[in-house]
C-alpha positions, -999 to 999 in steps of 0.1 A, spaced: 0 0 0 13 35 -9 5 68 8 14 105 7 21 121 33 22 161 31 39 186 56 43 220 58 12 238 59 7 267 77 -4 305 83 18 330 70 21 370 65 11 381 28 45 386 15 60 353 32 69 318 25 63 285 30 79 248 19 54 218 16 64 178 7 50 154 4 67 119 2 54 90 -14 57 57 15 55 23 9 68 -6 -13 68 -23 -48 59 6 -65 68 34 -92 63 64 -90 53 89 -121 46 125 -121 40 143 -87 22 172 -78 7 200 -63 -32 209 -63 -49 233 -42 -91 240 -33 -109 263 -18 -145 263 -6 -168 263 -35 -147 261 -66 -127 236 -82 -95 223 -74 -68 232 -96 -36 222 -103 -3 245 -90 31 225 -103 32 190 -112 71 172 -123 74 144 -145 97 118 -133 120 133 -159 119 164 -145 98 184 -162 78 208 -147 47 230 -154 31 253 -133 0 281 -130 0 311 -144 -5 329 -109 21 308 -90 46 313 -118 80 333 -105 70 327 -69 66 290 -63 89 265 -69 86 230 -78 114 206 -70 119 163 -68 142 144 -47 137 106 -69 156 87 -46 132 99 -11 99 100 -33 95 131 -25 85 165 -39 87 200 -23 66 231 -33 83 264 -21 63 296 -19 73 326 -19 57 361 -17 25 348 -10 -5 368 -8 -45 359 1 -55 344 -34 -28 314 -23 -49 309 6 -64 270 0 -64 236 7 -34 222 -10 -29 184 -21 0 166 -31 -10 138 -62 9 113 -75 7 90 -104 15 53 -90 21 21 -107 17 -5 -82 0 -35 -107 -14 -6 -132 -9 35 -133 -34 51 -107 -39 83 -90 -30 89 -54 -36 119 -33 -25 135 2 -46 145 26 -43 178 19 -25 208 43 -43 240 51 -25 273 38 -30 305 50 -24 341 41 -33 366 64 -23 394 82 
């Protein structure tokens, strides 16, 4: 059985920073693309930065030039750090993961409250 377990929420100032992971725990698996998703009350959740295993990475237009992706392969993990947040950031966030265990599946944390507020 796999799991994804997510750290690092929090409440920050507008302006400040933050670092979420989320590490992928387990055995006999592989893991795929990895990811960050956030929600907030009433609209749909949306994706922030996902990595392919070969590091590729694509993020939102809003989080673009203040958050930044990165992937350690070898701890399963993947770390989102924020910077210069400001209230719109404010949400739910998830960590997914796409996880071969007998076929390809999707896996998701569950999920790390962030908020910015003065």
């Amino acid at each position: 059985q796999v799991q994804l377990v997510e750290s690092g929420g929090g409440l920050v100032q507008p302006g400040g920073s933050l670092r979420l992971s989320c590490a992928a725990s387990g055995s006999g698996f592989r893991l795929y693309d990895m990811g960050w998703y956030r929600q907030v009350p009433g609209k749909q959740r949306e994706m922030v930065a996902s990595t392919t295993s070969d590091g590729g990475t694509n993020y939102a237009d809003s989080v673009k030039g203040r958050f930044t992706l990165s992937r350690d392969n070898a701890k399963n993990t993947v770390y989102l750090q924020m910077n210069n947040l400001n209230s719109e950031d404010t949400a739910v966030y998830y960590c997914k993961a796409v996880i071969r265990i007998f076929r390809r599946a999707d896996y998701w944390g569950q999920g790390t409250q962030v908020t910015v507020s003065s």
